[in-house]
Backbone bond lengths (Angstrom), bond angles and torsions (degrees), N, CA, C in turn:
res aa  C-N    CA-C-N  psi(-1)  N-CA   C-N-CA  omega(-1)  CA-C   N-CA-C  phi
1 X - - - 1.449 - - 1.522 108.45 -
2 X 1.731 134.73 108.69 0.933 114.63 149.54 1.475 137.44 -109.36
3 X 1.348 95.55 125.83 1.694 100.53 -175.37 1.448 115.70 -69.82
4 X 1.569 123.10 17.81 1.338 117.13 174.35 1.412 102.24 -97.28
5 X 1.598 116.95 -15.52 1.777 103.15 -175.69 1.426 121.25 -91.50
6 X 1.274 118.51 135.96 1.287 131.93 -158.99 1.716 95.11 -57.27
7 X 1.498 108.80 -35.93 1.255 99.25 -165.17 1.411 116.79 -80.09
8 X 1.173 118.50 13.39 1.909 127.42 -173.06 1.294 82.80 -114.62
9 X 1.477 145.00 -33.66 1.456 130.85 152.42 1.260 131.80 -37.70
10 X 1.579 115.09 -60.45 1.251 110.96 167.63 1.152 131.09 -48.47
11 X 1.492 101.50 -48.11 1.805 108.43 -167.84 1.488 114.07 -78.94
12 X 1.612 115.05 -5.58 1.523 128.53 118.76 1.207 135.34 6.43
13 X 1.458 96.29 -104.30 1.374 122.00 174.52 1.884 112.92 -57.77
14 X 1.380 97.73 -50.19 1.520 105.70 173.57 1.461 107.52 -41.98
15 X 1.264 136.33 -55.44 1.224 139.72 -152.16 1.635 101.75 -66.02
16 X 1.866 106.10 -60.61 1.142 114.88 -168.22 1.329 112.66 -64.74
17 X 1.354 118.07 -14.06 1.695 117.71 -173.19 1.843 93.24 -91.09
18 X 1.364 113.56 -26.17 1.924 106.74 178.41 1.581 98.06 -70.78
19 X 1.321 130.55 -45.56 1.368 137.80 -170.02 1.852 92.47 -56.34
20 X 1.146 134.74 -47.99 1.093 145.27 -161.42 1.513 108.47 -48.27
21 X 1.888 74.97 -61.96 1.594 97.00 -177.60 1.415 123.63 -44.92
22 X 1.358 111.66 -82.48 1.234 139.70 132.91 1.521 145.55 30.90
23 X 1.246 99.91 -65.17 1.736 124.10 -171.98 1.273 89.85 -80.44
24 X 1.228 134.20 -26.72 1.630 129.45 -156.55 1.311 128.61 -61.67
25 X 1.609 98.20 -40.44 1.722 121.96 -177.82 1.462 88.17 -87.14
26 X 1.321 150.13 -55.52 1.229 133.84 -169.52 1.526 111.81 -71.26
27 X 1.026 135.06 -23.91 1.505 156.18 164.04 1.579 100.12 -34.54
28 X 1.685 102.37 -60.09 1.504 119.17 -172.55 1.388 91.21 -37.32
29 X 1.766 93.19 -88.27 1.273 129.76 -132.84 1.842 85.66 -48.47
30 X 1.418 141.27 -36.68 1.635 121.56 172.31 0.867 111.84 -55.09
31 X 1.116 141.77 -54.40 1.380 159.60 -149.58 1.765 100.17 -62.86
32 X 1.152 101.97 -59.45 1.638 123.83 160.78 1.520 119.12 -17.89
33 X 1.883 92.08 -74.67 1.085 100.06 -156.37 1.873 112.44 -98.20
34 X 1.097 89.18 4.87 1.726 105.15 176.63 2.127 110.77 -115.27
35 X 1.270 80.45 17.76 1.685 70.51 170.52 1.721 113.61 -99.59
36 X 1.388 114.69 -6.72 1.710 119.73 166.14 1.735 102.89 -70.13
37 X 1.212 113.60 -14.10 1.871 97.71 -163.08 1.503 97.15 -83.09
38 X 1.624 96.44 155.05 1.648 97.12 152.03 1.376 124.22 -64.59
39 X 1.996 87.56 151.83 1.806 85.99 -166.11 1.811 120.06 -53.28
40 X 1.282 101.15 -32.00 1.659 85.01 164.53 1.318 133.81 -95.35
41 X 1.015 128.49 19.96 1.759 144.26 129.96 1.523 114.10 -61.42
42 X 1.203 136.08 -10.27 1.810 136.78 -158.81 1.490 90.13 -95.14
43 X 1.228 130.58 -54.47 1.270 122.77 -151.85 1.820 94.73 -80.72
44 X 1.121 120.02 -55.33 1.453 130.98 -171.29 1.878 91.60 -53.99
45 X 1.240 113.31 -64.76 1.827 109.06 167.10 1.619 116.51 -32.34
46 X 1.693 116.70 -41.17 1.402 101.14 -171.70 1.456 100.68 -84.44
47 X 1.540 118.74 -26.29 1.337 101.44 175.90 1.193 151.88 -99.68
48 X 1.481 101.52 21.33 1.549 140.57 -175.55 1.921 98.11 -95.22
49 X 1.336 105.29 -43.92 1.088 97.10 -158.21 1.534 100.93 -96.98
50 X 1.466 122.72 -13.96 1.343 116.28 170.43 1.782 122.47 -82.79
51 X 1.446 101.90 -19.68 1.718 124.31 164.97 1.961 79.93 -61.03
52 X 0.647 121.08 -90.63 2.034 131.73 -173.73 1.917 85.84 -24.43
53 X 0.926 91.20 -83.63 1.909 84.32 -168.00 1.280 110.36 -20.83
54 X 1.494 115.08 -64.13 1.625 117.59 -162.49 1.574 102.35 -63.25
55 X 1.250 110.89 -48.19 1.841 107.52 -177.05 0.938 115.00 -37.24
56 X 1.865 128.70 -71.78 0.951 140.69 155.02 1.522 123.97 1.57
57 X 1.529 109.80 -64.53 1.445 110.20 -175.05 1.237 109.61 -77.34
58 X 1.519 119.82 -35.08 1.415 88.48 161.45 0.945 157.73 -77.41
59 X 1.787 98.07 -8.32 1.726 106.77 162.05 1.361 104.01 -75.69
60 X 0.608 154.51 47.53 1.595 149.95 -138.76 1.655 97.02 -173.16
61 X 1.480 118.91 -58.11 1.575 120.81 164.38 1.730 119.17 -33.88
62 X 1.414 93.17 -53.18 1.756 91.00 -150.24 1.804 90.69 -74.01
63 X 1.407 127.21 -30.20 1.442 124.35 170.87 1.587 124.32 -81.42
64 X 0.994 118.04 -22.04 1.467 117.08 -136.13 1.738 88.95 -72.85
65 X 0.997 133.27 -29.31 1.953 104.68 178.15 1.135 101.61 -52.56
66 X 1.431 127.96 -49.65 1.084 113.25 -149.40 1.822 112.21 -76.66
67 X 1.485 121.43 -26.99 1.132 155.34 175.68 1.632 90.44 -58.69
68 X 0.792 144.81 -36.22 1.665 131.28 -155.88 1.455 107.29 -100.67
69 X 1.423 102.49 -13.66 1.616 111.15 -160.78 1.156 97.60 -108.38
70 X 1.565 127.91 -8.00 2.130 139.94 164.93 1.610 81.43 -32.88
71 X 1.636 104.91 151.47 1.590 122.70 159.17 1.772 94.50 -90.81
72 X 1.453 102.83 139.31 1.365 112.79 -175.01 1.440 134.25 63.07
73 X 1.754 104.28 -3.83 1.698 92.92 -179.38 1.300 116.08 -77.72
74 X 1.280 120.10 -7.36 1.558 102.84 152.48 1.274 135.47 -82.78
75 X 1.308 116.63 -18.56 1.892 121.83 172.40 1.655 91.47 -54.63
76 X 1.651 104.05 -56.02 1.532 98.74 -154.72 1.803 98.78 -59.12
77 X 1.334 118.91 -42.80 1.160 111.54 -167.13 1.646 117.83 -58.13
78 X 1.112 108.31 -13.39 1.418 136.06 -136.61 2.042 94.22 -97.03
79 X 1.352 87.14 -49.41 1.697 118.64 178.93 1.504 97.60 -53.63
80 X 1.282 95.77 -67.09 1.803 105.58 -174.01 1.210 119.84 -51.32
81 X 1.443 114.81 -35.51 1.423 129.03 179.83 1.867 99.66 -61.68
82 X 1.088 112.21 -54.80 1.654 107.87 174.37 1.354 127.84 -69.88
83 X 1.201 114.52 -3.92 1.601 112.03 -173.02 1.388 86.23 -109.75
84 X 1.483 127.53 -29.98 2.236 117.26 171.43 1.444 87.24 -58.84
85 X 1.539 136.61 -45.80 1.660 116.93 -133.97 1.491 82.93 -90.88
86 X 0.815 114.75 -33.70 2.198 110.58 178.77 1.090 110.16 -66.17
87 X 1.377 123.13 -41.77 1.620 123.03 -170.18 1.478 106.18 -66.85
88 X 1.929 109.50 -42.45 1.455 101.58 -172.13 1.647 101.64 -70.01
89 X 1.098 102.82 -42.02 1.524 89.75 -164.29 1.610 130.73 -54.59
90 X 1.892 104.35 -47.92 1.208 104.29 147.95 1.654 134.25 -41.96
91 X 0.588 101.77 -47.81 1.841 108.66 169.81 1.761 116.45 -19.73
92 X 1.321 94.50 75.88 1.491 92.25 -172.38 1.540 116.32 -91.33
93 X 1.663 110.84 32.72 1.539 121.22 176.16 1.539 116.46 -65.99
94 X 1.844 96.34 -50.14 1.546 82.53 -173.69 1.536 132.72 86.02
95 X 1.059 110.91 -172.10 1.477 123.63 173.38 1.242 106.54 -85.94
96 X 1.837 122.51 -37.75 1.316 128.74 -168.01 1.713 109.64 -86.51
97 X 1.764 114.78 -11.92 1.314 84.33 172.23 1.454 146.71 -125.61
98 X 0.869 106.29 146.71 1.680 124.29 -172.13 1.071 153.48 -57.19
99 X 1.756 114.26 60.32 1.573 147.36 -177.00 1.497 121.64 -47.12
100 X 0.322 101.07 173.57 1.871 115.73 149.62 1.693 108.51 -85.40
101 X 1.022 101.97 146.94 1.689 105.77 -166.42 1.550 108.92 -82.07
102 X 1.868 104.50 -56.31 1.925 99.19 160.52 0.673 124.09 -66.29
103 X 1.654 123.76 -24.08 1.444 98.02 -175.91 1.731 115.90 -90.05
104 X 1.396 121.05 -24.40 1.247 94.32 167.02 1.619 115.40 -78.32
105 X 0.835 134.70 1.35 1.942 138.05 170.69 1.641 87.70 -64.48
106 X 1.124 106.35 -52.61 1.856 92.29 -172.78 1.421 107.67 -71.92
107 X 1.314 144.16 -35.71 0.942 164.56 -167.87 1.558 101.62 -54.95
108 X 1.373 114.72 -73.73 1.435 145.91 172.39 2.103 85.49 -41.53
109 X 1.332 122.65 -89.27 0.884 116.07 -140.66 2.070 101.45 -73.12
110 X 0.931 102.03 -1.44 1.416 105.53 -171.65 1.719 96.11 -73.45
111 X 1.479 100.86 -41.70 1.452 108.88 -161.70 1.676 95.64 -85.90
112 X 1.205 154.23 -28.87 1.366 151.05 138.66 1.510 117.67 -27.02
113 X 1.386 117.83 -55.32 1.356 121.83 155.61 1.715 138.73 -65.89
114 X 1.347 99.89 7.58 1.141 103.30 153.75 1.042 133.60 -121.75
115 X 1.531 110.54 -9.12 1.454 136.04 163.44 1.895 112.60 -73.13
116 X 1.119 99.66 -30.73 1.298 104.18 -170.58 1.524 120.82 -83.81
117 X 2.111 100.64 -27.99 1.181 99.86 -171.55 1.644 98.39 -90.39
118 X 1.516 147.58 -19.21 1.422 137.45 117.91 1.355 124.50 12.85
119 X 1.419 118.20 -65.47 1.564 119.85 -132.62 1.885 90.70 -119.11
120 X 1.688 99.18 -1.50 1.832 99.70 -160.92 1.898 114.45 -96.15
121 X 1.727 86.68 -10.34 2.064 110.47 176.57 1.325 102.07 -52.50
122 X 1.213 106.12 -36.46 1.864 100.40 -156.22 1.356 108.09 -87.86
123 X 1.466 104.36 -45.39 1.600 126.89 176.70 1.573 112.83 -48.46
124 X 1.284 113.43 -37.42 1.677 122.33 -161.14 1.738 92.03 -74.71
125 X 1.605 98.05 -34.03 1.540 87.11 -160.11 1.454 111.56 -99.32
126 X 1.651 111.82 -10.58 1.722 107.45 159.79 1.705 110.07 -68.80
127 X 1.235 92.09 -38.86 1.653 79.14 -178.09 1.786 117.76 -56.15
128 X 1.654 104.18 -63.90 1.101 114.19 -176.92 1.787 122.07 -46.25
129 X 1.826 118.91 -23.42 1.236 130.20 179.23 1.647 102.60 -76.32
130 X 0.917 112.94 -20.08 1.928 131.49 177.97 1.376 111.36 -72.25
131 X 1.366 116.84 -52.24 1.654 128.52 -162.85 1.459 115.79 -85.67
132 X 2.055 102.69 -8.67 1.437 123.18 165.97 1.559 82.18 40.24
133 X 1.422 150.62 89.90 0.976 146.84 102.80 1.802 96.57 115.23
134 X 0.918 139.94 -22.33 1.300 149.66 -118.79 1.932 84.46 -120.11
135 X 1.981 113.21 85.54 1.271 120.10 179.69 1.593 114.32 -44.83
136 X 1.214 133.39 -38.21 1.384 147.02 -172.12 1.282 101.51 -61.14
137 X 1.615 121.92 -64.57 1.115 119.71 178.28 1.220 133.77 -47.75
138 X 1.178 99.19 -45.88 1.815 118.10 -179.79 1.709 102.26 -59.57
139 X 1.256 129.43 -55.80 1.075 125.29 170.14 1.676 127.69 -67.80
140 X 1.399 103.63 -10.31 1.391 100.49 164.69 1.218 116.53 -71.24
141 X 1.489 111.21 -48.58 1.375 126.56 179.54 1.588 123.13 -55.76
142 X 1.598 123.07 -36.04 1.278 124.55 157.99 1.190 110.69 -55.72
143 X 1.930 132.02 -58.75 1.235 132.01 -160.22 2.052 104.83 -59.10
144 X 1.461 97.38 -37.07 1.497 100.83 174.96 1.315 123.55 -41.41
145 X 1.336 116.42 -49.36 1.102 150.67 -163.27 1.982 99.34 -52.61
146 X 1.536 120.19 -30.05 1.198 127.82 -124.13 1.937 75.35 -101.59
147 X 1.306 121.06 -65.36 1.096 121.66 177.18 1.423 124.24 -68.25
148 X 1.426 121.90 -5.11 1.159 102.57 178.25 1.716 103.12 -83.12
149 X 1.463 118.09 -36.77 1.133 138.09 -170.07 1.744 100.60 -43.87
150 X 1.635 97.38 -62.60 1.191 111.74 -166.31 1.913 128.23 -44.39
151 X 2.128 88.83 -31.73 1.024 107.47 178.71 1.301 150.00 -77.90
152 X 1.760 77.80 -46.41 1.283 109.25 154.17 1.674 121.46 -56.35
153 X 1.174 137.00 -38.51 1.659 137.53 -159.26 1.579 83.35 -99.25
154 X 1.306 134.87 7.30 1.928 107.48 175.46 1.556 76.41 -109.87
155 X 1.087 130.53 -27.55 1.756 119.03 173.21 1.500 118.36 -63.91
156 X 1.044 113.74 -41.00 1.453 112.99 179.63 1.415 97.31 -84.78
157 X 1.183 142.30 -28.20 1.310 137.59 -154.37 2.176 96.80 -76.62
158 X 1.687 99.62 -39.82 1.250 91.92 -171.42 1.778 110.11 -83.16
159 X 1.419 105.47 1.23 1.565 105.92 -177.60 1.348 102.44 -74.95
160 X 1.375 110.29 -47.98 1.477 125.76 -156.61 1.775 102.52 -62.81
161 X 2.249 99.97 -35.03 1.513 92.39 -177.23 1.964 119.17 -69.78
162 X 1.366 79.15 -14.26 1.759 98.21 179.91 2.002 107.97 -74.70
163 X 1.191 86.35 -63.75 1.645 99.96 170.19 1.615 134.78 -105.26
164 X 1.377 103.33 70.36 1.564 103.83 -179.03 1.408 117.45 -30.31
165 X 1.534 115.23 -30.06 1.839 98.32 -151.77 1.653 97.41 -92.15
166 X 1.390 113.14 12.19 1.454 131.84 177.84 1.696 100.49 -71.80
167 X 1.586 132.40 -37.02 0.905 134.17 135.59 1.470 125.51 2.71
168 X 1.440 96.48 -78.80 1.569 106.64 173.00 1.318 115.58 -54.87
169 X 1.383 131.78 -56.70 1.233 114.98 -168.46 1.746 121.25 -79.17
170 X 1.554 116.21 4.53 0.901 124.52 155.20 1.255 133.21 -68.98
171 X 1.584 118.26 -33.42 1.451 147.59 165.14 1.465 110.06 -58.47
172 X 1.765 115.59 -32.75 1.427 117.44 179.10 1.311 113.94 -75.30
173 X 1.604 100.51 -45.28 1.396 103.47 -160.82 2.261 98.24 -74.58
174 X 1.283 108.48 -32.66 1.567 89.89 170.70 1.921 104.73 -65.48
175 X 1.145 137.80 -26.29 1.247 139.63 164.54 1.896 112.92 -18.20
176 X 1.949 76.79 -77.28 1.395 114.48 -165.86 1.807 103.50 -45.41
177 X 1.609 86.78 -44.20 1.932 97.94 -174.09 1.363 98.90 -58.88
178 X 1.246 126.16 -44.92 1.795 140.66 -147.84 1.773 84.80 -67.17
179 X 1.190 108.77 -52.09 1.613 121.08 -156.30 1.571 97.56 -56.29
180 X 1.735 110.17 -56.65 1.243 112.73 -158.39 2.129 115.24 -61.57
181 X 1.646 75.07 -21.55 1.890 86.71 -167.23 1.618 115.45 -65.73
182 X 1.711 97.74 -28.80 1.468 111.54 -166.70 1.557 94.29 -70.69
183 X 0.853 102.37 -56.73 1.949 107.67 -166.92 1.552 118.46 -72.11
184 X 1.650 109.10 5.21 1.450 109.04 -176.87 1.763 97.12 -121.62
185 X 1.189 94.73 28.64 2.204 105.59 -174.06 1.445 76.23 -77.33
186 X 1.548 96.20 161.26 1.566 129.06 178.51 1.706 103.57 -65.12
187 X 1.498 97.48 -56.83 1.773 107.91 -173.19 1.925 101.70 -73.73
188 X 1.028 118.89 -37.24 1.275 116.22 -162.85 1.612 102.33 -62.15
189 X 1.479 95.37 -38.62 1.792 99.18 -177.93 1.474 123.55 -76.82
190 X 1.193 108.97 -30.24 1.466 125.57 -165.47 2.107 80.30 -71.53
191 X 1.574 114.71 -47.04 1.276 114.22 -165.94 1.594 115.59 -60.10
192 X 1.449 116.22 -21.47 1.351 138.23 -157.26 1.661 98.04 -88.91
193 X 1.248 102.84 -52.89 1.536 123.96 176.58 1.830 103.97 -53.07
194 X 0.875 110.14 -43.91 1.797 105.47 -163.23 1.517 95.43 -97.85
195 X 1.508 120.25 -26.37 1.835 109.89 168.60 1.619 104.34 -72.27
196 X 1.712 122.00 -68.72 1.262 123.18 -174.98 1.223 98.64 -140.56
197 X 2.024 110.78 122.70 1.275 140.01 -174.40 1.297 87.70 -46.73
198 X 1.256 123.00 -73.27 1.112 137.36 -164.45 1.385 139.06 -20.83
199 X 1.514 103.11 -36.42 1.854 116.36 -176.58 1.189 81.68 -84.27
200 X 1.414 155.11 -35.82 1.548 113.89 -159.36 1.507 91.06 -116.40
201 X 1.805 93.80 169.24 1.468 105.48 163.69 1.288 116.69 -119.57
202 X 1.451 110.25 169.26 1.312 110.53 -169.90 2.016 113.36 -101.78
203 X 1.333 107.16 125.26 1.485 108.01 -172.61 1.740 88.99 -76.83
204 X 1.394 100.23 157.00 1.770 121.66 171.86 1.420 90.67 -92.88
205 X 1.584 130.67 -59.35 1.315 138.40 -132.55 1.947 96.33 -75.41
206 X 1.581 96.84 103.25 1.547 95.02 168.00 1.274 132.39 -78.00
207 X 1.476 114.31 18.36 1.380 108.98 148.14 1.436 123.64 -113.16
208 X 1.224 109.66 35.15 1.881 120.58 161.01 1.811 92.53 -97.18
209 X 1.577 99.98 129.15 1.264 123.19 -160.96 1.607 95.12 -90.41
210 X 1.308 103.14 4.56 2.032 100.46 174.34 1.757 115.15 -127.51
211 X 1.631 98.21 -13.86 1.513 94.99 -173.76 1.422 140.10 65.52
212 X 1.602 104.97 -18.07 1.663 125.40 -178.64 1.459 97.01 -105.81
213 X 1.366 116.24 172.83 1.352 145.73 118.84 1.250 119.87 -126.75
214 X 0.956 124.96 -179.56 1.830 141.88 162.06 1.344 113.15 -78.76
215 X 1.116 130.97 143.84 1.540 139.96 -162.13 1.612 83.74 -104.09
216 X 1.434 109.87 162.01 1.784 136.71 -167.02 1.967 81.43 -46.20
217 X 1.317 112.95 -82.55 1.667 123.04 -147.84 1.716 93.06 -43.93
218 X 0.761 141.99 -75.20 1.594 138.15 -150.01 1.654 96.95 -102.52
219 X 1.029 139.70 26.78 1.250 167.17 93.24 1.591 103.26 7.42
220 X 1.625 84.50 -106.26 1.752 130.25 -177.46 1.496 117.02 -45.45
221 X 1.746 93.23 -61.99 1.630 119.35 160.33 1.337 105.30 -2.74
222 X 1.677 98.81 -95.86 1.185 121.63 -169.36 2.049 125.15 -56.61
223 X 1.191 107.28 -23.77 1.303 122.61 169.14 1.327 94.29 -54.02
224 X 1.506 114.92 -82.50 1.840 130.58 -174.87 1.221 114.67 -20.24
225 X 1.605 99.23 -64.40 1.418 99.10 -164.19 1.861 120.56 -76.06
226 X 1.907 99.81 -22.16 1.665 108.33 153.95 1.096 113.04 -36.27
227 X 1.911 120.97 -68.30 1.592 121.17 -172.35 1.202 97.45 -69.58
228 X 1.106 172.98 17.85 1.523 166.70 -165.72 1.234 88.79 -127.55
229 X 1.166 145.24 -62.51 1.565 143.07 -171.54 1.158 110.76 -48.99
230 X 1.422 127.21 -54.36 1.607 142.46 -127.16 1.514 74.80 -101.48
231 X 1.215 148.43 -72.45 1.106 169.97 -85.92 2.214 93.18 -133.16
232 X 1.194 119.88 -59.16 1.678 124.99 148.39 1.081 124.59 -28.71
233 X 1.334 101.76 -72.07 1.873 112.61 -177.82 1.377 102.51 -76.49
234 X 1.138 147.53 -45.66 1.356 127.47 -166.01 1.655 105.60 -74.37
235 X 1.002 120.49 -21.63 2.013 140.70 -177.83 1.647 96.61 -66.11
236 X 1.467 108.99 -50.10 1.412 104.16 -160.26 1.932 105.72 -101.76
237 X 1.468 106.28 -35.02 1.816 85.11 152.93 1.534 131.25 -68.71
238 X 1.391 108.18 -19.19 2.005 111.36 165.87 1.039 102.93 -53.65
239 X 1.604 118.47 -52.24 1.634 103.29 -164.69 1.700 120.26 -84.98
240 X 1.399 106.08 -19.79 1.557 99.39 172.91 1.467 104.36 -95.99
241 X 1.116 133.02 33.53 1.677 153.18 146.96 1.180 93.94 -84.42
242 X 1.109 118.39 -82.09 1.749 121.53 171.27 1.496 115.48 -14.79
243 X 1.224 110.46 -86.78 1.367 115.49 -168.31 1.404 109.20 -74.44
244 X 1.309 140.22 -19.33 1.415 117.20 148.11 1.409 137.57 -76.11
245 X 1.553 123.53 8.88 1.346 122.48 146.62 1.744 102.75 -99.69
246 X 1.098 138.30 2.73 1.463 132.46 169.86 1.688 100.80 -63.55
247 X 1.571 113.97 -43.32 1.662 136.57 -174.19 1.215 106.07 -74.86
């Protein structure tokens, strides 16, 4: 490791500014799914499930090229991402309702760990494209990861107790993620490419294990209409929840 080259500086700073980025959407999704526990279950929930985040990526490190380049593991991941953002949202427990204490702590963190191992493909590999090779870094940058998470989800956790409908836009933004994952699948793109050149672009970097992305329009698209979905269906089963205990 030398700390005299500018360039182990940058990829430094790079890391901690992706961690920045980053932690935010996974931040949510605890925050989310640990706001039913009792208050002294919340903290042990954020830090059960952010210990789960970091693991994850690093099992997630030693595979993940090869993992990104699966046909469909992002639809599927993509899937999962919408059935957490429906489940939380529906979740009409609350503060008021009344579990079992382990078992929703496992509950909570089960559902973080599956949200997390989703949302952690992309993350492993901005970080790891940052640390340009440099093992220390890469693991600094996961361990980083551990407190921002931690910090971040008792911050949002007390917004959300302030502002329930904060809820919702947490539910969008896992939406928005759900949207982006489907349309950046290996097969979905390769499919996009042979209907219209156009939606995708072509990566230079020959160590992206897919070579594509999605161009801005079906990009965005698909984000939108994720949060538009997640955000629909959970609106319109609340209310016929509603009106079938009104009956």
């Amino acid at each position: 490791m030398d700390f005299s080259s500018p360039i182990f500086w940058v990829a430094l700073l790079q890391i901690i500014w992706i961690d920045l980025l980053l932690s935010g959407d996974n931040a949510v999704v605890i925050a989310l799914a640990c706001r039913s526990l009792p208050e002294k279950q919340r903290k042990w929930g954020i830090l059960l499930g952010a210990g789960a985040a970091v693991g994850l990526r690093i099992i997630f490190a030693l595979v993940v090229s090869y993992m990104l380049g699966v046909p469909f593991l992002k639809v599927v991941g993509g899937v999962l991402l919408f059935w957490i953002a429906i489940k939380l949202v529906l979740d009409e427990g609350g503060e008021g309702h009344h579990v079992e204490g382990a078992d929703s702590l496992w509950k909570a963190v089960r559902t973080i760990a599956i949200a997390d191992a989703v949302m952690s493909l992309d993350n492993v590999v901005a970080i790891a494209a940052a640390a340009r090779g440099h093992a220390e870094l890469f693991i600094f940058g996961l361990l980083l990861t551990i407190p921002l998470i931690v910090f971040g989800s008792q911050l949002i956790l007390k917004l959300i107790s302030r502002f329930p409908i904060l809820i919702w836009f947490g539910a969008a933004l896992l939406g928005w993620i759900a949207g982006e994952m489907l349309v950046s699948d290996k097969v979905v793109l390769e499919t996009m490419q042979g209907m219209a050149p156009w939606l995708v672009d072509v990566i230079a970097d020959p160590e992206d294990p897919v070579g594509l992305k999605p161009s801005a329009l079906p990009h965005y698209l698909a984000a939108v209409v994720g949060a538009i979905f997640v955000i629909s269906f959970g609106w319109i089963v609340k209310n016929r929840r509603r009106e079938a205990t009104a009956h």
